[in-house]
C-alpha positions, -999 to 999 in steps of 0.1 A, spaced: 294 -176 -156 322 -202 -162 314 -229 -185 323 -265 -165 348 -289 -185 334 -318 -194 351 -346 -183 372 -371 -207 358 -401 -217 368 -434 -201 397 -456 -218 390 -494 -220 421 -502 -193 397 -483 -168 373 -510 -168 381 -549 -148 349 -567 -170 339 -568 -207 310 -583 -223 300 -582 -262 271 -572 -274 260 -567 -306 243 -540 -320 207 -550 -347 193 -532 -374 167 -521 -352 187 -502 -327 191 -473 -349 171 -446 -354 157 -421 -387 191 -405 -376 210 -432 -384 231 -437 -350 216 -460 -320 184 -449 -301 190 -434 -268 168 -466 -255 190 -487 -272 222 -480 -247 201 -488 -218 192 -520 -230 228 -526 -238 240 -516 -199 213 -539 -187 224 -571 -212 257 -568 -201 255 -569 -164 232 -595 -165 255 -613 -188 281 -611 -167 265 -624 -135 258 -655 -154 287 -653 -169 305 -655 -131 277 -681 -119 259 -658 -101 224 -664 -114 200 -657 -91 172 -683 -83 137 -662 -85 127 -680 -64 145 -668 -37 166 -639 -44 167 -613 -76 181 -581 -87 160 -546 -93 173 -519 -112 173 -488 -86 189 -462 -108 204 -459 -141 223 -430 -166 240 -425 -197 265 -395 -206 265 -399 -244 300 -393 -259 303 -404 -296 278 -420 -322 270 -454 -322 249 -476 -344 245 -510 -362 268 -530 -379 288 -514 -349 307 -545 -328 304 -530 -287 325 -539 -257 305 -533 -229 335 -524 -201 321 -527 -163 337 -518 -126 319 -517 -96 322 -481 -79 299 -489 -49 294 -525 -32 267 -519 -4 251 -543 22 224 -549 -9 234 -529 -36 255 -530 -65 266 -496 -81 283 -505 -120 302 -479 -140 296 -492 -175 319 -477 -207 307 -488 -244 334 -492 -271 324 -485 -303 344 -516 -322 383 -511 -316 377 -476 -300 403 -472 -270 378 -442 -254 342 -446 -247 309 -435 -269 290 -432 -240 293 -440 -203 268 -457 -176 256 -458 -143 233 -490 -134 227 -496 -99 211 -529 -87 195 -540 -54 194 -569 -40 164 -582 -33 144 -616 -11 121 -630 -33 91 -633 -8 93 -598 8 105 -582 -21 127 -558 3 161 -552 3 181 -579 13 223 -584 21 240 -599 -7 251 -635 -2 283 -639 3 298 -656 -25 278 -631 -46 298 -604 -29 332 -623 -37 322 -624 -69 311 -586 -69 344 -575 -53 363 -594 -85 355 -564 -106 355 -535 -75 370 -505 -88 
């Protein structure tokens, strides 16, 4: 049976966002690197940092964000006092979801330590259905399309 090739790890240029995040004492594990649990936390941070970041925080009120799906391909070790760039594109823009590509950059690492899926729905407060994205939201959105 033929073994598959993995594929290379993303390069920073392949991502349109960043957002820092630092990595705590407490992230690591009895190995010494970060816990897997760790890189999720670090996907969700930056996403939502970003949104605010671009103005686009939601009132609960009315609208939110659930997290539908998320993965992590791990590449290369991270763990505190590590510095991380959290890199993110947008692969899939849908009537109400948002699917991000996310790359973490271990300090001044050109290729990425591990890489991300984090898909978000959008969501109507009340209902808590599915519900089409607003349209400035999606201009926003599109500002980081791959």
């Amino acid at each position: 049976m033929p073994t598959l090739a993995r594929p290379a790890p993303q390069r920073r240029t392949d991502y349109r966002a960043f957002v820092e995040v630092t990595t705590r004492w407490s992230d690591n594990d009895m190995y010494g690197h970060m816990n897997n649990a760790a890189y999720y936390s670090f996907f969700d941070t930056a996403v939502t940092s970003w949104l605010i970041s671009v103005g686009l925080t939601a009132d609960p009120a009315e609208t939110m964000f659930f997290v539908a799906e998320t993965g992590c391909r791990y590449l290369s070790e991270i763990g505190y006092p590590d510095r991380v760039s959290v890199g993110l594109r947008i692969a899939r823009l849908g009537t109400s979801s948002v699917g991000y590509e996310i790359g973490l950059f271990r300090n001044e690492a050109e290729t990425a330590a591990a890489e991300g899926l984090f898909v978000h729905v959008h969501v109507d407060a009340s209902t808590r259905r599915p519900a089409p994205l607003p349209a400035a939201m999606r201009t926003a959105l599109e500002g980081i399309l791959a």
